[in-house]
Every structure is written in C-alpha cells, then in structure tokens.
C-alpha positions as CSV (number, residue, x, y, z in Angstrom):
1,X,0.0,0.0,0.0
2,X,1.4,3.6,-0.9
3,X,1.4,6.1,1.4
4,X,0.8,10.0,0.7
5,X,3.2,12.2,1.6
6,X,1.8,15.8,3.7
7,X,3.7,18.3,5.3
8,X,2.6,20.7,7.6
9,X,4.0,23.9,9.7
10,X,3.2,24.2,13.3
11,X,1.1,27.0,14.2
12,X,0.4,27.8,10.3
13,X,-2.2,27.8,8.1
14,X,-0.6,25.8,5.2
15,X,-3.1,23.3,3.7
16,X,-2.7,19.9,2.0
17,X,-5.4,19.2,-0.5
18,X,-6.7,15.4,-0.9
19,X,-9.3,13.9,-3.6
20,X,-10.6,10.9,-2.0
21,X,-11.1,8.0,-4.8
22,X,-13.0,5.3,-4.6
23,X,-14.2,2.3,-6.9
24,X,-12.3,0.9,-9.7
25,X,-11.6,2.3,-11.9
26,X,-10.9,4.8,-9.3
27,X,-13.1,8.1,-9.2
28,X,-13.5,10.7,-7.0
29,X,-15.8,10.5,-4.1
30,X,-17.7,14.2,-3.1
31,X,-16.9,15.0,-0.2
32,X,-19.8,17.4,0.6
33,X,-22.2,15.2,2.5
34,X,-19.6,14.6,5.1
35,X,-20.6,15.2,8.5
36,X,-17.1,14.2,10.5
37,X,-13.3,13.7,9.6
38,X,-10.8,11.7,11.6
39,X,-7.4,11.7,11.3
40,X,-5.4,9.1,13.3
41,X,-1.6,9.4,14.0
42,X,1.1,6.7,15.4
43,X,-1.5,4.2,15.2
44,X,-4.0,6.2,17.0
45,X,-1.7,7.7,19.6
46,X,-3.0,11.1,18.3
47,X,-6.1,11.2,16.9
48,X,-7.3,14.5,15.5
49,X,-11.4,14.6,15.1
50,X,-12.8,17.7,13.1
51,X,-15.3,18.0,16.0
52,X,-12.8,18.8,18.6
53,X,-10.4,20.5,16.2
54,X,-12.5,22.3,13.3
55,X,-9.5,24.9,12.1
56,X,-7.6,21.9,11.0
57,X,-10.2,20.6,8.3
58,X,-11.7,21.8,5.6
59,X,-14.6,20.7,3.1
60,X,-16.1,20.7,0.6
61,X,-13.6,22.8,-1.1
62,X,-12.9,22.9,-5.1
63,X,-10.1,21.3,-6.4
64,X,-9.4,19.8,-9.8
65,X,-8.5,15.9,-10.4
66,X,-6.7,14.6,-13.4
67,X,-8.9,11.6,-14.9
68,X,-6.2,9.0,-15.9
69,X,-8.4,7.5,-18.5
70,X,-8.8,10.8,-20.1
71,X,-5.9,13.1,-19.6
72,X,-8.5,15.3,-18.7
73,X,-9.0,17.9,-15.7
74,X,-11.9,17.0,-13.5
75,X,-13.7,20.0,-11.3
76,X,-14.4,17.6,-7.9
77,X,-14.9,18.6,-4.4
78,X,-11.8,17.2,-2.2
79,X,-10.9,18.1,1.9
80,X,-8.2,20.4,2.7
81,X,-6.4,19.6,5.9
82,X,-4.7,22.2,8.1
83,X,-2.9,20.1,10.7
84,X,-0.2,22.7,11.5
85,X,-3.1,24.5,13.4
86,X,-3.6,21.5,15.4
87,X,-1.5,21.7,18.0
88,X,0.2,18.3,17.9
89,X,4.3,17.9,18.0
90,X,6.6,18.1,15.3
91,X,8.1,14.4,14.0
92,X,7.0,12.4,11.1
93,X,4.1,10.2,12.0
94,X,3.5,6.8,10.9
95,X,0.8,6.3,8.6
96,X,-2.1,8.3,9.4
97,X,-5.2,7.0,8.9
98,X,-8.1,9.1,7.4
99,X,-11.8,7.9,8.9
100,X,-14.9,9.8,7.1
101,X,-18.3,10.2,8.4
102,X,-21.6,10.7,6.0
103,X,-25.2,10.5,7.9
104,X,-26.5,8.2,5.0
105,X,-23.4,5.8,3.6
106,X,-21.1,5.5,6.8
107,X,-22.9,6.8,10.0
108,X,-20.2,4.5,11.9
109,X,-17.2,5.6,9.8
110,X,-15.5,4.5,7.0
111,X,-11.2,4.1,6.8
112,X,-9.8,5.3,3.4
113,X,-7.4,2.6,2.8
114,X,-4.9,4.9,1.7
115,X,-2.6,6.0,4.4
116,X,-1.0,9.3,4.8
117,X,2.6,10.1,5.8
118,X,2.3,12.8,8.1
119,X,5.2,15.6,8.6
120,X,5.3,18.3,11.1
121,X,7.8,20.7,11.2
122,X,8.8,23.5,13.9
C-alpha cells in the first residue's frame, strides 16, 4: 500500500489538498455530504477529530483531479487539511489514517485505505 506524503507547519495555516477516490476504476468520491473527519496518528496515539479540532479541516472545497483515462482535468470537491493548526508535535508520524463520516453511507465511519505520511515541522 502507498502512502501519501503531507507536510505541515506548526502553528500555520498551510493546507494539504486530498481527492478521495473510490471504486475501480478509481473516481473521485464528493466529499460534501460529510458530516465528520478523523485523522489518526502513530497508530491512533494522536487522533485528531474535526469535531474537537475544526480549524484543521476543511470541506467541501474545489479542487481539480486529473482523470487518468482521459488526460483530462476534473472540477471535484476534495478536503483540505490544516494540521499545523492543530497543536500536535513536530516528528513524522506513521501512517495516518483518514476515517470519514456521512449520515447516509457511513454513520459508523469508513477508513480510506490509503494511508497518509504525516510531517510536522517547527
């Protein structure tokens, strides 16, 4: 399994921008009925919840997706994360896991099975 590579600033407002795929072929999912987003670090030693910590997630925001069957450029809505603003320490995390929440398809959570490489830099 690939992980993806983020890298944040403590204490600043520099966002990473994810399209979340799903199916096969792969396509992006929309991201606007979520309701929660979870992001676990260190195998859940740090788990940050968009509940608790709203400044460090973002959604639905526009981004564009390049369709590998077409070549061409996609308008989609992704999630922009904003973990420098969330307080945690700087170190590179092991993968992080990213849990969504919907009120309709996953009321109880659902893991992205791709993990993220989390960096956090002073």
């Amino acid at each position: 399994m690939r992980s993806i590579p983020l890298t944040f600033w403590q204490g600043r407002d520099n966002p990473e921008e994810l399209v979340l795929l799903q199916g096969s072929p792969a396509q992006p999912y929309d991201v606007t009925p979520l309701t929660r987003v979870v992001v676990g670090l260190d195998d859940d030693a740090v788990v940050l919840d968009s509940t608790n910590t709203p400044a460090a997630f973002q959604w639905p925001v526009d981004l564009t997706w390049r369709d590998p069957a077409t070549g061409l450029d996609v308008a989609v809505k992704g999630l922009r994360l904003k973990l420098g603003l969330a307080g945690i320490a700087s170190k590179t995390y092991g993968d992080a896991r990213l849990t969504v929440y919907d009120a309709v398809n996953w009321p109880n959570g659902l893991m992205w099975t791709e993990a993220l490489r989390i960096k956090v830099r002073a």
